[in-house]
C-alpha positions in Angstrom: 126.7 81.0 110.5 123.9 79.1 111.8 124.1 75.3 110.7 120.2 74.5 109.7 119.5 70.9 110.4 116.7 68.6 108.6 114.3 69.9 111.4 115.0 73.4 110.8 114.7 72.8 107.4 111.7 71.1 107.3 109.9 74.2 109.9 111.2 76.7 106.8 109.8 74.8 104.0 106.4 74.7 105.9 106.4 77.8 106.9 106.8 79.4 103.7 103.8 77.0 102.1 101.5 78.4 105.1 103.0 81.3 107.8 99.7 80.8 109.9 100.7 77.8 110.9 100.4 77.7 115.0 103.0 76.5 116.9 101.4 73.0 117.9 100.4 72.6 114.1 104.1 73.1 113.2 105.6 70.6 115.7 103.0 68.1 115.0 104.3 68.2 111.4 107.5 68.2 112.5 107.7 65.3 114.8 108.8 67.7 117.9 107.3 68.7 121.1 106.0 72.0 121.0 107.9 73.4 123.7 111.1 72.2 121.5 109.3 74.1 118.0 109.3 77.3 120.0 112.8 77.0 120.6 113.9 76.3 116.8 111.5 78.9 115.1 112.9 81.6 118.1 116.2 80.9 117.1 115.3 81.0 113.5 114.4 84.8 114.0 117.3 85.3 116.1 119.4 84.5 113.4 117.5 86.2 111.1 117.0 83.2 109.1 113.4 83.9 109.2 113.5 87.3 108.7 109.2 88.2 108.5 105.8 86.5 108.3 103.3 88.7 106.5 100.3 87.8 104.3 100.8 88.0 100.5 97.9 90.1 99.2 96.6 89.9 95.8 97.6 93.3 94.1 94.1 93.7 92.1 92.0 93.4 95.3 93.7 96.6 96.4 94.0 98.2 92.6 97.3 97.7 92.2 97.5 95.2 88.9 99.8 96.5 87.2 103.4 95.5 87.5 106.0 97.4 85.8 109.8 96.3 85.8 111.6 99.3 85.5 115.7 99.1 84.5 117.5 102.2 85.6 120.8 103.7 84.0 122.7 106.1 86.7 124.7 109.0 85.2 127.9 108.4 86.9 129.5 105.4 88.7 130.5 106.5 92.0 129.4 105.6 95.3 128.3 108.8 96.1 125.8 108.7 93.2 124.7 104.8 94.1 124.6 106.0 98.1 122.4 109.3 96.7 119.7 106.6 94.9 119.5 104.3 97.1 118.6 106.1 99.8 115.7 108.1 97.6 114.5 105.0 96.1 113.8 103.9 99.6 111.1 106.4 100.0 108.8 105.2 97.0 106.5 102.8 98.7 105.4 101.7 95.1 108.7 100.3 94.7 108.8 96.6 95.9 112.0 95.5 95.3 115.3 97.0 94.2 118.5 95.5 93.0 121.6 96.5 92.0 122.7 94.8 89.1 125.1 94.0 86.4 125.1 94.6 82.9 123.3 97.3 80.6 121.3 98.8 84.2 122.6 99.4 87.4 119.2 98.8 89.0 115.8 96.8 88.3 113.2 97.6 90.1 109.9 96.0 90.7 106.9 98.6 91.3 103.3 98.2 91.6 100.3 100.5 90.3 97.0 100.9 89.6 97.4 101.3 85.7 99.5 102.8 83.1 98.3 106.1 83.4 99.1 105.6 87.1 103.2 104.3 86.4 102.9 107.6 84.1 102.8 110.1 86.9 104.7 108.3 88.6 107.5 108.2 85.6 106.8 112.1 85.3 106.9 113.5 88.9 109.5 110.7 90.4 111.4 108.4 88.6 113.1 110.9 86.6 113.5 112.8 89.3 115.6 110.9 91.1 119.5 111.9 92.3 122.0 110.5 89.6 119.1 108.7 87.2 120.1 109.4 82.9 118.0 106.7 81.5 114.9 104.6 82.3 113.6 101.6 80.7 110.2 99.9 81.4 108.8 96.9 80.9 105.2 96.0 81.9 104.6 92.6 82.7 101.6 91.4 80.7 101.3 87.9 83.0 102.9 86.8 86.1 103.6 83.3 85.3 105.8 82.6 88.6 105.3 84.8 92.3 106.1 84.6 95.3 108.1 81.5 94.5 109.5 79.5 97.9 113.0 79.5 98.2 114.1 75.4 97.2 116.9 74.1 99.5 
């Protein structure tokens, strides 16, 4: 385990508010040479810490508003059956997130579309037909209130 001091800390925490921060901009902030900023984020990736810098897209620009939180029930509890969706679930690229859960699902997904009539096909030609899947429930967000939050540590 990789012990983060209040340097490292302080690199995540701005680096989460703004990932296009350069390297000189970062130590600057920090109080650090740049030569020593290097060295801390590089070992940040290396110990996968920071695991990605992407941009975060807004989902309309692209016409993909609509947000649907979908709860999926499996048919049987094995680990066959959880090994059989997972690794079909992997290949919906409308899927954004996927947990396994407990309590009345043994999934919640997060998945983006264009519209309803969009999550529809979607529902019809893949969802249901995935390995081990007896019951779906959906929920379509009507406002995101909170995205993207930073992690707080």
């Amino acid at each position: 385990m990789y012990d983060l001091d209040k340097i490292d800390q302080q690199i995540l925490r701005l680096l989460q508010a703004d990932g296009r921060l350069t390297n000189a901009e970062l130590a600057q902030r920090v109080h650090i040479s740049p030569a020593t900023c290097y060295r801390r984020v590089s070992r940040l990736f290396e110990h996968q810490i920071i695991q990605a810098v992407h941009a975060q897209i807004e989902p309309k620009a692209v016409e993909l508003g609509a947000l649907v939180i979908v709860g999926v029930m499996l048919d049987r509890s094995t680990p066959e059956s959880f090994a059989d969706f997972e690794k079909a679930i992997t290949q919906l690229s409308v899927v954004l997130d996927c947990q396994l859960v407990a309590g009345e699902f043994d999934y919640l997904l997060r998945v983006r579309v264009k519209d309803i009539e969009d999550f529809n096909k979607l529902h019809a030609k893949e969802l249901i037909a995935l390995p081990a899947v007896r019951q779906i429930r959906t929920f379509f967000v009507m406002k995101e209130v909170i995205r993207n939050a930073p992690l707080q540590f």
